[in-house]
Chimera marker file (.cmm) of the C-alpha trace (Angstrom):
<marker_set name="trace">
<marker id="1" x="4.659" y="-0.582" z="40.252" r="1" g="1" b="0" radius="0.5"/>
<marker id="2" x="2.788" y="-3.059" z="38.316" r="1" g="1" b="0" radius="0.5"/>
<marker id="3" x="-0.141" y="-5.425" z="39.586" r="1" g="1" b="0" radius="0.5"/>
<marker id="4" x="-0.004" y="-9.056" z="39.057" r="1" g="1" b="0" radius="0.5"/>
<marker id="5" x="-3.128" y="-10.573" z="38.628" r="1" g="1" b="0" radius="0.5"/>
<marker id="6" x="-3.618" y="-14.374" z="39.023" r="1" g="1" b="0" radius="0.5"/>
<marker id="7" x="-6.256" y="-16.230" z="37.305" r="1" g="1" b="0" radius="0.5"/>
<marker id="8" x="-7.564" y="-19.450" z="38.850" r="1" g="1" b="0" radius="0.5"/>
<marker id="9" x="-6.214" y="-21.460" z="35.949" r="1" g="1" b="0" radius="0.5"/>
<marker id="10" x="-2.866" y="-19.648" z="36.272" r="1" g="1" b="0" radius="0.5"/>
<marker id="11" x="-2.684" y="-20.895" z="39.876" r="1" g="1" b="0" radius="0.5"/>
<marker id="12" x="-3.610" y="-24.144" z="38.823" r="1" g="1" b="0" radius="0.5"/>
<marker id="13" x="-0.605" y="-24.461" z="36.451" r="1" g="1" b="0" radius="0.5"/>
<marker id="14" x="1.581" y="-22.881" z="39.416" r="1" g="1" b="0" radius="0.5"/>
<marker id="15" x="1.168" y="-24.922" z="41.919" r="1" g="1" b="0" radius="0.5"/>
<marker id="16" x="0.966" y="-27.597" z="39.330" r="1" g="1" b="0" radius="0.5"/>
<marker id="17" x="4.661" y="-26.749" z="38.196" r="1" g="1" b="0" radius="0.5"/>
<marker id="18" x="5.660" y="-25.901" z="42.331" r="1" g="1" b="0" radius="0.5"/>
<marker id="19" x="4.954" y="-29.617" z="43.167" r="1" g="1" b="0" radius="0.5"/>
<marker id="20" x="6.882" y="-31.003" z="39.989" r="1" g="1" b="0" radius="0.5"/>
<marker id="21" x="10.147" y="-28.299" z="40.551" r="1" g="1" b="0" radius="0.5"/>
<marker id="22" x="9.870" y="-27.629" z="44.659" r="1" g="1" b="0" radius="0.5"/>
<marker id="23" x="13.642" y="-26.311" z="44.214" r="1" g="1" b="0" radius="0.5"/>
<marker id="24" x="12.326" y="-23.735" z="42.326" r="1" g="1" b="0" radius="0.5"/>
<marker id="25" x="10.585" y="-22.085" z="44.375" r="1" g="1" b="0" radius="0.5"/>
<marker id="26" x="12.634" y="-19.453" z="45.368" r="1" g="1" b="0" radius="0.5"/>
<marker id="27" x="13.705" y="-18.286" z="42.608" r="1" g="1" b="0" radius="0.5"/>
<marker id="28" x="9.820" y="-18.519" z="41.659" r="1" g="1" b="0" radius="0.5"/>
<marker id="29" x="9.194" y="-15.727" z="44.105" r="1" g="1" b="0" radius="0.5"/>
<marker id="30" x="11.856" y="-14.139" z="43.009" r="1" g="1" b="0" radius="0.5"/>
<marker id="31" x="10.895" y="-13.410" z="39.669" r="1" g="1" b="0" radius="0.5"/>
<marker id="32" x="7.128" y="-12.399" z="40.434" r="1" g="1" b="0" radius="0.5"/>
<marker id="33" x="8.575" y="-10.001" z="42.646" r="1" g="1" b="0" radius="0.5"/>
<marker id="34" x="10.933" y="-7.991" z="40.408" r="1" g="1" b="0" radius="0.5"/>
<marker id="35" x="8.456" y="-8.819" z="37.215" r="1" g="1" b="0" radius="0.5"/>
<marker id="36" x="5.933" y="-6.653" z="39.891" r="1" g="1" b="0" radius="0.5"/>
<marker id="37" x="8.269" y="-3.797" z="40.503" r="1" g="1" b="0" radius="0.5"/>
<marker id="38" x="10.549" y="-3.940" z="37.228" r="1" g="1" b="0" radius="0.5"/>
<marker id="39" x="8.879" y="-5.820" z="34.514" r="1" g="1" b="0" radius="0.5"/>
<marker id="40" x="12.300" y="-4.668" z="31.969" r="1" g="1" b="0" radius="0.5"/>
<marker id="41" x="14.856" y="-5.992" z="34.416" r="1" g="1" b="0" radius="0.5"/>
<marker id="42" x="17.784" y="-7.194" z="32.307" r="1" g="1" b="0" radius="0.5"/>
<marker id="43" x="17.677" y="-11.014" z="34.584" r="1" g="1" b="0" radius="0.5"/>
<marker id="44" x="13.957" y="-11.676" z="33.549" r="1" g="1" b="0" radius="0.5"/>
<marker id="45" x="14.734" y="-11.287" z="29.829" r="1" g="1" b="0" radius="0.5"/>
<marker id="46" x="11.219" y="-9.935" z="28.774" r="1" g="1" b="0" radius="0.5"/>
<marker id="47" x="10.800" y="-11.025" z="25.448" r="1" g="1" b="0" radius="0.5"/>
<marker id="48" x="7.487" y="-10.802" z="23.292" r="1" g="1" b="0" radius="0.5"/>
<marker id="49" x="6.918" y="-14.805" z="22.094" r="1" g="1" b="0" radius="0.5"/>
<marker id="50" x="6.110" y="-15.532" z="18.252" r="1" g="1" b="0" radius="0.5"/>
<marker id="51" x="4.646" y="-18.163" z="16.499" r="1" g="1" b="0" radius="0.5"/>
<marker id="52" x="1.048" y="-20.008" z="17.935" r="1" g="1" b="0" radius="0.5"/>
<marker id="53" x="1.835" y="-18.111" z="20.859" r="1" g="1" b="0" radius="0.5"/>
<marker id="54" x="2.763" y="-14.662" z="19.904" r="1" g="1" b="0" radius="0.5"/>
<marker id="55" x="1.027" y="-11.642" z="21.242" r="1" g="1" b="0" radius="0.5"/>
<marker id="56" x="1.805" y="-13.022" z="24.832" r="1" g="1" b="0" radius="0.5"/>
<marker id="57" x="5.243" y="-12.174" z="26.719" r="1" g="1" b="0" radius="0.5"/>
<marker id="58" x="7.754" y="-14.298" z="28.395" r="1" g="1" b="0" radius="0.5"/>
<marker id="59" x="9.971" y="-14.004" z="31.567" r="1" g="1" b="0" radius="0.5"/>
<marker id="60" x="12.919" y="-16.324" z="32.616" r="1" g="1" b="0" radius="0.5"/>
<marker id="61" x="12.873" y="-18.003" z="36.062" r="1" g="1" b="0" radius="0.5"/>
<marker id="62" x="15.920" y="-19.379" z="35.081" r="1" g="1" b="0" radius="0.5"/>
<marker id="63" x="17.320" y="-20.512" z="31.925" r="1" g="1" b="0" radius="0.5"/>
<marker id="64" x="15.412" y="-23.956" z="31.544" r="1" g="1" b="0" radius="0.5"/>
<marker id="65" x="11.714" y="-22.741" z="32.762" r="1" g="1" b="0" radius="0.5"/>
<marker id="66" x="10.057" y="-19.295" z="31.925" r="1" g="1" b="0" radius="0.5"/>
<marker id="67" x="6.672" y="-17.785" z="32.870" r="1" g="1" b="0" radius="0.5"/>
<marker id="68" x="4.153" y="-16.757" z="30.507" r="1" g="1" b="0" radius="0.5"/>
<marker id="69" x="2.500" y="-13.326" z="30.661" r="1" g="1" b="0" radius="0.5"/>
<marker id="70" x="-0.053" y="-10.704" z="29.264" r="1" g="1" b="0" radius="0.5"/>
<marker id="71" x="1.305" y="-8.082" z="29.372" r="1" g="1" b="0" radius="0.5"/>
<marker id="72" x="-1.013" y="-4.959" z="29.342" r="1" g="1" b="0" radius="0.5"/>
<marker id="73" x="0.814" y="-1.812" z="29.572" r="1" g="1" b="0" radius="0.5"/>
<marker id="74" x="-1.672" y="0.701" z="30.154" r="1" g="1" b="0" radius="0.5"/>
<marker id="75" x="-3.386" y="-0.724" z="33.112" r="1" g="1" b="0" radius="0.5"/>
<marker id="76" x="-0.088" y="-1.350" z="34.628" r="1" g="1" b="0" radius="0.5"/>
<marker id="77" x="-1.510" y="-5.048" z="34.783" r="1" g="1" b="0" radius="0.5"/>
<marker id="78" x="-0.121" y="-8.578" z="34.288" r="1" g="1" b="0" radius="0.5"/>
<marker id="79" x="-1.815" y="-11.887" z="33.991" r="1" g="1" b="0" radius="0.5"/>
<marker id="80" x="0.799" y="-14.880" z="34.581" r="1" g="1" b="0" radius="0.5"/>
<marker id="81" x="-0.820" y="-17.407" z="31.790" r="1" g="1" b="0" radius="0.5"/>
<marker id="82" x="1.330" y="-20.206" z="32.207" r="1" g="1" b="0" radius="0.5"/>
<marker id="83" x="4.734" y="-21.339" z="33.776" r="1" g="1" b="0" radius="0.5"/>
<marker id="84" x="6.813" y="-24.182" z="33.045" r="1" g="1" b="0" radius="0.5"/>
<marker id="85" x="9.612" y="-25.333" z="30.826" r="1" g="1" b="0" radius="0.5"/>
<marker id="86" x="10.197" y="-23.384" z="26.878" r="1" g="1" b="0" radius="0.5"/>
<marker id="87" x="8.677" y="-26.886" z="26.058" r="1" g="1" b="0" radius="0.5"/>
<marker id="88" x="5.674" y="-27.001" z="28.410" r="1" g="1" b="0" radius="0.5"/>
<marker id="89" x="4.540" y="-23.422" z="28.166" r="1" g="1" b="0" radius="0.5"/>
<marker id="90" x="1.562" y="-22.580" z="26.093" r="1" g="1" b="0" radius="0.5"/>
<link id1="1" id2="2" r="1" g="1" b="0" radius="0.2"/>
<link id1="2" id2="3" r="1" g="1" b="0" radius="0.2"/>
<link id1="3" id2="4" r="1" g="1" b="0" radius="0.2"/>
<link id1="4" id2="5" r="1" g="1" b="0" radius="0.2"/>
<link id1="5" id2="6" r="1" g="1" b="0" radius="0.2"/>
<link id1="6" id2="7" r="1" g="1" b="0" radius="0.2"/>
<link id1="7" id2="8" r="1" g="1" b="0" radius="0.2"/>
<link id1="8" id2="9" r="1" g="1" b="0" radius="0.2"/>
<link id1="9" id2="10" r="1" g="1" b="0" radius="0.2"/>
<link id1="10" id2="11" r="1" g="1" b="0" radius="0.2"/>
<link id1="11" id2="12" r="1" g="1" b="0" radius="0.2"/>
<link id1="12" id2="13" r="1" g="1" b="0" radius="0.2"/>
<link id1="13" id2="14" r="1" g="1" b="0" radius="0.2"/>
<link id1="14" id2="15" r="1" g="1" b="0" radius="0.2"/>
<link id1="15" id2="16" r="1" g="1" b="0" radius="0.2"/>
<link id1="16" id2="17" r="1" g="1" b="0" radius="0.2"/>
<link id1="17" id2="18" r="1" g="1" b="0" radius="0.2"/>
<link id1="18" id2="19" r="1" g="1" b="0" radius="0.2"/>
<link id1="19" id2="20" r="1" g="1" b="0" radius="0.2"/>
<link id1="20" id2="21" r="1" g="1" b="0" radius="0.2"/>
<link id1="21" id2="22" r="1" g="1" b="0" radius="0.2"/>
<link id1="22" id2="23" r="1" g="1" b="0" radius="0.2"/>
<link id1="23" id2="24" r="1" g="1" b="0" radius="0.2"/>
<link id1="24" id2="25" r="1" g="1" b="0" radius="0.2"/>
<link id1="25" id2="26" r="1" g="1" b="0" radius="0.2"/>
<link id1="26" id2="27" r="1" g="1" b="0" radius="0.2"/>
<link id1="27" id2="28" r="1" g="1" b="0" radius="0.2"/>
<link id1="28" id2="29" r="1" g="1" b="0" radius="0.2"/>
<link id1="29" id2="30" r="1" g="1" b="0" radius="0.2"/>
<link id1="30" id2="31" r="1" g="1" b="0" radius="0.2"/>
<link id1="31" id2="32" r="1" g="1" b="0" radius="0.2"/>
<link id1="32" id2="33" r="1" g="1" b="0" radius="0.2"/>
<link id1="33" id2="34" r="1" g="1" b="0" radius="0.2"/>
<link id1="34" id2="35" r="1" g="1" b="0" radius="0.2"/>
<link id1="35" id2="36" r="1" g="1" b="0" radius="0.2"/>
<link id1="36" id2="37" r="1" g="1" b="0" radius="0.2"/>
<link id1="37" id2="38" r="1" g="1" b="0" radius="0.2"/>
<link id1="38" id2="39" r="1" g="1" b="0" radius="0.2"/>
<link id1="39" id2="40" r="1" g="1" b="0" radius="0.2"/>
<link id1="40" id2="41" r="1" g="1" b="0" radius="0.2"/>
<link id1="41" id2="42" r="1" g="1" b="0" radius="0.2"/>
<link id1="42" id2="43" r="1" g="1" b="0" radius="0.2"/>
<link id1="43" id2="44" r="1" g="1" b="0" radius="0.2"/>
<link id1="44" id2="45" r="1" g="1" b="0" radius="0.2"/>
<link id1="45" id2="46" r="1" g="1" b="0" radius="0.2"/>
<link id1="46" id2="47" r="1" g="1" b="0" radius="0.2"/>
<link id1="47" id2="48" r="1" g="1" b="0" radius="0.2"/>
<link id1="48" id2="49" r="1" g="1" b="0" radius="0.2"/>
<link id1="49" id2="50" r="1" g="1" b="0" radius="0.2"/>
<link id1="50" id2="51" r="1" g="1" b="0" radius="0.2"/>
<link id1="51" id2="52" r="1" g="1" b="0" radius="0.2"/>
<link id1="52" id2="53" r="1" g="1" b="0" radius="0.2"/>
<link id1="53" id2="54" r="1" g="1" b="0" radius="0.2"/>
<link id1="54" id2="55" r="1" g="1" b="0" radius="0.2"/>
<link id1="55" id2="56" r="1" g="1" b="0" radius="0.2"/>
<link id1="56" id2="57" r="1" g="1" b="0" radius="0.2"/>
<link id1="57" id2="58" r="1" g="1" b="0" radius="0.2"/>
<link id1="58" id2="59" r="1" g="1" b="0" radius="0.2"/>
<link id1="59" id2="60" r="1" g="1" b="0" radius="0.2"/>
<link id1="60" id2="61" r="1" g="1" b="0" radius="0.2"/>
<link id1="61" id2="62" r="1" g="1" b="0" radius="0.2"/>
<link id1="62" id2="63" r="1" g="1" b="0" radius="0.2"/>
<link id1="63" id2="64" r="1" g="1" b="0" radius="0.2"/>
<link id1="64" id2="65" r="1" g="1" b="0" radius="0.2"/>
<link id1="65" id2="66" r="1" g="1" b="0" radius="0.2"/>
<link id1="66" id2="67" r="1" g="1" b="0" radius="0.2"/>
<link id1="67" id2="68" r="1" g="1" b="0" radius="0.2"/>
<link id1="68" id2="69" r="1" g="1" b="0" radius="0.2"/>
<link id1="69" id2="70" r="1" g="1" b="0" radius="0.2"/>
<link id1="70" id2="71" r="1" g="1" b="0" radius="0.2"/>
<link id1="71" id2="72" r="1" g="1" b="0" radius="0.2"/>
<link id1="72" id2="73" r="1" g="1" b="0" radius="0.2"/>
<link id1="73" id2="74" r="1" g="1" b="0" radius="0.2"/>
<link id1="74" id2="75" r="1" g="1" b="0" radius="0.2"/>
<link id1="75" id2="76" r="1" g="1" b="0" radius="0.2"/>
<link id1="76" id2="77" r="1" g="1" b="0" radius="0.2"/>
<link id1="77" id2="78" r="1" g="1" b="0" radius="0.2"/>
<link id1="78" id2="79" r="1" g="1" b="0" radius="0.2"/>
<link id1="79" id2="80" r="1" g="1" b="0" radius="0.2"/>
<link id1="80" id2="81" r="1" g="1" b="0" radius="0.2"/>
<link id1="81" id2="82" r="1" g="1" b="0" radius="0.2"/>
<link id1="82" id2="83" r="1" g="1" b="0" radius="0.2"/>
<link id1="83" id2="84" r="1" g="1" b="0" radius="0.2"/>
<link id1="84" id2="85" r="1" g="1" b="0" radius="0.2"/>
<link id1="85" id2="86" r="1" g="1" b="0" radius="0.2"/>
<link id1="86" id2="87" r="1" g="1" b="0" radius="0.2"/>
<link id1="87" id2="88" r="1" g="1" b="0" radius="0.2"/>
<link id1="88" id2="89" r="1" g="1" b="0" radius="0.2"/>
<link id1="89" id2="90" r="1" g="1" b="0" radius="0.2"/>
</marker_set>
């Protein structure tokens, strides 16, 4: 199982992006969860990010907003960096 760590900024942007999309929320949760226990599950479409961004990873809450991550592999670790829409994500 993987560890989730949350930076104070990240939970800034969260709860940030939980009081602009409150009917997101549960499916939110959702993905955290299953990015904690299965990080390659086909419904989070993992996907390494390229560009000004690269080097970072992203996950799909749904198919509109996406979660940011670092992604580091052999501490079993992952750092949420940002969450939001493809176009408010950096």
């Amino acid at each position: 199982m993987y560890k989730i760590i949350f930076t104070e900024s990240y939970v800034k942007r969260a709860r940030k992006f939980i009081k602009k999309h409150p009917d997101l929320i549960t499916q939110y949760e959702k993905t955290l969860k299953l990015l904690e226990v299965n990080p390659s599950h086909p419904s989070l479409r993992l996907h390494k990010l390229v560009g000004k961004i690269s080097g970072f990873y992203s996950v799909s809450i749904n198919m509109t907003h996406r979660i940011m991550i670092d992604f580091i592999i052999e501490d079993d670790e992952i750092i949420p960096i940002s969450v939001g829409s493809h176009d408010e994500v950096y």
